[in-house]
C-alpha atoms as an extended CHARMM CRD file, in Angstrom:
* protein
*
        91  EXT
         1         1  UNK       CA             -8.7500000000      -50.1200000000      -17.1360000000  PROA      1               0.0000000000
         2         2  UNK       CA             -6.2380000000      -50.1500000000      -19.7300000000  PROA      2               0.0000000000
         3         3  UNK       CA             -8.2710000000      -51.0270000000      -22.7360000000  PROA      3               0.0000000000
         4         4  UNK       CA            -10.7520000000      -48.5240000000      -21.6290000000  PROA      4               0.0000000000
         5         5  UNK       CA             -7.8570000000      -46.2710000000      -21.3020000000  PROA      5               0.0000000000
         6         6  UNK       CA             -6.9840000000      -46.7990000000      -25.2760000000  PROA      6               0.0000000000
         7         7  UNK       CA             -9.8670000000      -45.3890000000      -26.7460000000  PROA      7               0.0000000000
         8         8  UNK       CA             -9.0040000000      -43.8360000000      -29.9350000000  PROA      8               0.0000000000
         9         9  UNK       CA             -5.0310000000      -45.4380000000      -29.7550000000  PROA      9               0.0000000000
        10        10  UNK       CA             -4.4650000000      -47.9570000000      -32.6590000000  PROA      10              0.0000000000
        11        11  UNK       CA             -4.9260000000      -51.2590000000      -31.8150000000  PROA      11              0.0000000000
        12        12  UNK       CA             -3.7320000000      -54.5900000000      -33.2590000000  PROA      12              0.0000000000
        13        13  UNK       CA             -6.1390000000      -57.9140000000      -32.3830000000  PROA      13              0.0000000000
        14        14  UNK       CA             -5.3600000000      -61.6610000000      -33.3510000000  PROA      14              0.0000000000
        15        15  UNK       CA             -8.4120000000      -64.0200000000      -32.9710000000  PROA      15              0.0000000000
        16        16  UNK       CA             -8.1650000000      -67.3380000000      -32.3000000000  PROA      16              0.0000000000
        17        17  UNK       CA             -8.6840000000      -68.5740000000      -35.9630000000  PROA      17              0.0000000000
        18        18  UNK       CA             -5.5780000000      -66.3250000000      -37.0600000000  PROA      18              0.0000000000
        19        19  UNK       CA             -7.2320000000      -63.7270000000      -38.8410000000  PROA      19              0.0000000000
        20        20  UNK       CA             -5.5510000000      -60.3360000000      -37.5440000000  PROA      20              0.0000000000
        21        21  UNK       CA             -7.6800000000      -56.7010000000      -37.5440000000  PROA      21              0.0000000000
        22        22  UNK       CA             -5.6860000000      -53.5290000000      -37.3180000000  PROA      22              0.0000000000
        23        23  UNK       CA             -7.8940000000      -50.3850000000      -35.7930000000  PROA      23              0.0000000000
        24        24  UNK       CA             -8.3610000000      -47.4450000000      -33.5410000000  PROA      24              0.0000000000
        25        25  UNK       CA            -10.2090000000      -48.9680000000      -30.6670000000  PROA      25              0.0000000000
        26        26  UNK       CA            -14.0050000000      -47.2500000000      -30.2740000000  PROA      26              0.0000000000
        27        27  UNK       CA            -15.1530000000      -48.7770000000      -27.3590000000  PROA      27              0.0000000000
        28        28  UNK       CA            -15.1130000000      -52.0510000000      -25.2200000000  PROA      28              0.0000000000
        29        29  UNK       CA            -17.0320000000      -53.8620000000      -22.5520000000  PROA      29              0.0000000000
        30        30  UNK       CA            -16.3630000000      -55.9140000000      -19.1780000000  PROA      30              0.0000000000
        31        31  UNK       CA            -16.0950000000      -58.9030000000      -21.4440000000  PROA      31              0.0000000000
        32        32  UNK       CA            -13.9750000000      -57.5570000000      -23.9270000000  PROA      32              0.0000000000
        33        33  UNK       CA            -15.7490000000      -57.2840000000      -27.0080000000  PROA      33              0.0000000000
        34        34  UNK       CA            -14.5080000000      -54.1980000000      -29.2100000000  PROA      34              0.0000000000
        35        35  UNK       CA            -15.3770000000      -52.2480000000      -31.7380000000  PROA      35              0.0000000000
        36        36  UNK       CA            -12.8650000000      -50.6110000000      -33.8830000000  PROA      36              0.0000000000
        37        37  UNK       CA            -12.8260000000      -47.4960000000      -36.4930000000  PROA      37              0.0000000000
        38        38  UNK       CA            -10.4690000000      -47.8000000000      -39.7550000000  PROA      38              0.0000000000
        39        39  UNK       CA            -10.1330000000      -51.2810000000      -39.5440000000  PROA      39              0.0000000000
        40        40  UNK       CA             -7.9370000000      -53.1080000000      -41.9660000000  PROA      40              0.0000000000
        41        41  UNK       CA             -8.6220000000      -56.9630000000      -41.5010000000  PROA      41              0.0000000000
        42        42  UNK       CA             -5.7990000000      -59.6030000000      -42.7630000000  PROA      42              0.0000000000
        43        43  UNK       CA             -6.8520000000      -63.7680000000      -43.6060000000  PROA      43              0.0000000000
        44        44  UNK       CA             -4.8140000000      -66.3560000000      -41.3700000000  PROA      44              0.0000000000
        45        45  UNK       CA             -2.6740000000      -66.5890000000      -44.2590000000  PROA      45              0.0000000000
        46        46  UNK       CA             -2.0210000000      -63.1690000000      -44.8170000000  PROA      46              0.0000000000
        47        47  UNK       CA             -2.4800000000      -63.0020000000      -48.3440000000  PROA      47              0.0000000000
        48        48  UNK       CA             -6.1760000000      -61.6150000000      -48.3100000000  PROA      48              0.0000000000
        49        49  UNK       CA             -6.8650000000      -57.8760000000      -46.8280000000  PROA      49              0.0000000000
        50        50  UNK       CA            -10.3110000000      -56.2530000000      -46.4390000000  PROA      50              0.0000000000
        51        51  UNK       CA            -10.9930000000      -52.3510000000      -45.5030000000  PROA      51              0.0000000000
        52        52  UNK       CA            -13.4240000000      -52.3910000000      -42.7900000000  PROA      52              0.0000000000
        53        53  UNK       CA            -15.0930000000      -48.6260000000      -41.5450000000  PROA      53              0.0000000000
        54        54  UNK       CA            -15.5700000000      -49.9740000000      -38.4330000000  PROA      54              0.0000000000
        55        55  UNK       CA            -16.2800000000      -53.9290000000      -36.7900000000  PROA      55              0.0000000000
        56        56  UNK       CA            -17.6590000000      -55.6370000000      -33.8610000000  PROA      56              0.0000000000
        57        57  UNK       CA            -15.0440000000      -58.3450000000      -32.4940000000  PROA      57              0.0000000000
        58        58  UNK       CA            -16.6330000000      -60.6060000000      -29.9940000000  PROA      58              0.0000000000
        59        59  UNK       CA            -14.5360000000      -61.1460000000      -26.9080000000  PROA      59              0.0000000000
        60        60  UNK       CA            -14.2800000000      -64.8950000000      -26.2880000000  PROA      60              0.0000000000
        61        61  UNK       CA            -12.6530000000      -64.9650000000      -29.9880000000  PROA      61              0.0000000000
        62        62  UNK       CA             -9.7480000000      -62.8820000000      -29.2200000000  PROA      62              0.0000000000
        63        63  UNK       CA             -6.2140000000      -64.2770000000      -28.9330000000  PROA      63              0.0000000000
        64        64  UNK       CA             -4.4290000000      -61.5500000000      -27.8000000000  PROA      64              0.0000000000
        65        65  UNK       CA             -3.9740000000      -57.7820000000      -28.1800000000  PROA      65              0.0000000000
        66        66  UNK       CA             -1.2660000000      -55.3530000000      -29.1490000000  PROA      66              0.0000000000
        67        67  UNK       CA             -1.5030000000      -51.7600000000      -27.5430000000  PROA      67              0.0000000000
        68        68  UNK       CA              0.9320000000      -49.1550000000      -28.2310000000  PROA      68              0.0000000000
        69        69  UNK       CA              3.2910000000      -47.7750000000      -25.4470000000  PROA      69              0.0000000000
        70        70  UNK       CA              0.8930000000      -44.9220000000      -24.8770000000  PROA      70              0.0000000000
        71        71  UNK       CA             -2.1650000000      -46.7690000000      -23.6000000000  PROA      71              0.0000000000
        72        72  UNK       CA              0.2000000000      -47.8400000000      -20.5790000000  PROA      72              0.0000000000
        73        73  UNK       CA              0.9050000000      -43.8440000000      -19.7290000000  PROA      73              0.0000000000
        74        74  UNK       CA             -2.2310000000      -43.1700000000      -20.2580000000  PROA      74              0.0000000000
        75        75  UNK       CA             -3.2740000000      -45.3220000000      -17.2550000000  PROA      75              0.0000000000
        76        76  UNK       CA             -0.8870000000      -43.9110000000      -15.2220000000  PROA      76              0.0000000000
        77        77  UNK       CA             -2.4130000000      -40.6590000000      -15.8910000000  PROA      77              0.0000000000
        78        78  UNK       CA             -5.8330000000      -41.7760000000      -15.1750000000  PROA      78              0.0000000000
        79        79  UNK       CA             -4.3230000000      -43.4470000000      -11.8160000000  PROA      79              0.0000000000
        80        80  UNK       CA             -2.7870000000      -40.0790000000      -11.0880000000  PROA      80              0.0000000000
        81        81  UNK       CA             -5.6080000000      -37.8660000000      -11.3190000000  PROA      81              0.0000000000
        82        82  UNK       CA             -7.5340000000      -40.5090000000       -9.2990000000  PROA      82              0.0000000000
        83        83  UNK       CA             -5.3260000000      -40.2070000000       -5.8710000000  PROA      83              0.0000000000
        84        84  UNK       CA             -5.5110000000      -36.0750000000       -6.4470000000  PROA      84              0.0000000000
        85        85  UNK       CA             -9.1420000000      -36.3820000000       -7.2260000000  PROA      85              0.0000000000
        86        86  UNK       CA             -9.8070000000      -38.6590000000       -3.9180000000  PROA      86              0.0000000000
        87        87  UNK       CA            -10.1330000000      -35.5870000000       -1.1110000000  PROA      87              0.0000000000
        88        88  UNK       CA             -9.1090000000      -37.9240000000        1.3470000000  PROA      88              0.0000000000
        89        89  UNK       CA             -6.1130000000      -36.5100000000        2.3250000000  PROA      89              0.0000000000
        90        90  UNK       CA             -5.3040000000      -39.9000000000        3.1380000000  PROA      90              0.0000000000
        91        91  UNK       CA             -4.9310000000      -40.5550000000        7.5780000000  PROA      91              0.0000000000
């Protein structure tokens, strides 16, 4: 999957209440909760900022995510290696 894909790639997450947490993405589950590493964590207002070593975001509280170009190639490596990786030989 793609998010699974961006382990380690920085990561940007908005939550529904505005708050914003900027992070290299750990891991994540089939309901997309995260954790993240080197987290810097910005108020709605975006005049508070907390340093975070690492932090648990539930999924159902996310807004949206930004993932850098990279996560997308990595995918399509994944995908690649997947159809060499099959043995079918396909007919």
């Amino acid at each position: 999957s793609l998010l699974k894909s961006s382990t380690t790639l920085p990561l940007l997450v908005e939550l529904k209440s505005g708050t914003t947490y900027n992070g290299r993405l750990i891991s994540c589950d089939t309901y997309m909760n995260i954790n993240l590493r080197d987290v810097v964590c910005t108020s709605k207002d975006g005049d508070k900022f907390w340093k975070l070593t690492e932090c648990y975001i539930r999924g159902s509280s996310i807004k949206y995510l930004r993932l850098p170009e990279e996560a997308v190639e990595r995918v399509k490596e994944e995908e690649g290696r997947q159809w060499q990786g099959n043995g079918n030989g396909g007919g």
